[in-house]
C-alpha positions as CSV (number, residue, x, y, z in Angstrom):
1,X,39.6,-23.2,29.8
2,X,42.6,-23.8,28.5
3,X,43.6,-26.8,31.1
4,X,40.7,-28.2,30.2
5,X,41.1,-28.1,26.0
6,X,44.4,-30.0,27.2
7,X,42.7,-32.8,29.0
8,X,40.4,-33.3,26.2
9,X,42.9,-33.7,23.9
10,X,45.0,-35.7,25.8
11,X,42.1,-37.9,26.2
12,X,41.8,-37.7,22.5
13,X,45.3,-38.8,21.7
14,X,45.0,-41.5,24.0
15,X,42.3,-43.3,22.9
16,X,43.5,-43.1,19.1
17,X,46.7,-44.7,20.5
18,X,44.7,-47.4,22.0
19,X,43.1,-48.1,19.4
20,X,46.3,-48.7,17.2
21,X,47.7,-51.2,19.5
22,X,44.3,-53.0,19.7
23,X,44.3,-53.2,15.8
24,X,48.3,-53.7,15.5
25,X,47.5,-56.9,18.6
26,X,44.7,-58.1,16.8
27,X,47.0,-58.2,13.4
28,X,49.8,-60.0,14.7
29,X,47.3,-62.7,16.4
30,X,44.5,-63.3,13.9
31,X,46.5,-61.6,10.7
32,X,44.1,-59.6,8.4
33,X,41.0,-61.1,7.7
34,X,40.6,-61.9,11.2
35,X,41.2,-58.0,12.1
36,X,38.8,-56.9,9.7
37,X,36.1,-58.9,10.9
38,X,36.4,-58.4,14.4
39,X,36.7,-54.5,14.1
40,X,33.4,-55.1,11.4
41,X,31.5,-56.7,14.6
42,X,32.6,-54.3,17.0
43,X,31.5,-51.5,15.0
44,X,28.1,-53.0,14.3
45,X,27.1,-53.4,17.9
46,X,28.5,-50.1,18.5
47,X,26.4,-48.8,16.4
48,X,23.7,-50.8,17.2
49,X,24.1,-49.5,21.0
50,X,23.9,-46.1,20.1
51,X,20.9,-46.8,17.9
52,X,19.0,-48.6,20.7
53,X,20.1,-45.8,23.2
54,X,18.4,-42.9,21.3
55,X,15.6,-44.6,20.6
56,X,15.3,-45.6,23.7
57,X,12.5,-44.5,26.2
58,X,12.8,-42.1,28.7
């Protein structure tokens, strides 16, 4: 149980470090505006995905 807590929150950790070197890369190539628009578009079709796949027949 315990082993596998730790591999969840490894998994965790890792994927909120990826995703601050994403935004950091995505800063230092597009600056700001750039970022924020990208990250806006990503979130929508995220959302969007996860929309269509619960409403999604089965």
């Amino acid at each position: 149980m315990v082993k596998c807590v730790m591999i969840q929150l490894c998994r965790c950790l890792f994927g909120l470090s990826y995703l601050a070197l994403y935004v950091l890369l995505c800063y230092q190539l597009f600056g700001w505006m750039a970022t924020l628009l990208i990250m806006s578009v990503q979130r929508f079709l995220a959302g969007w995905l996860i929309w269509a796949m619960i409403r999604a027949p089965d």
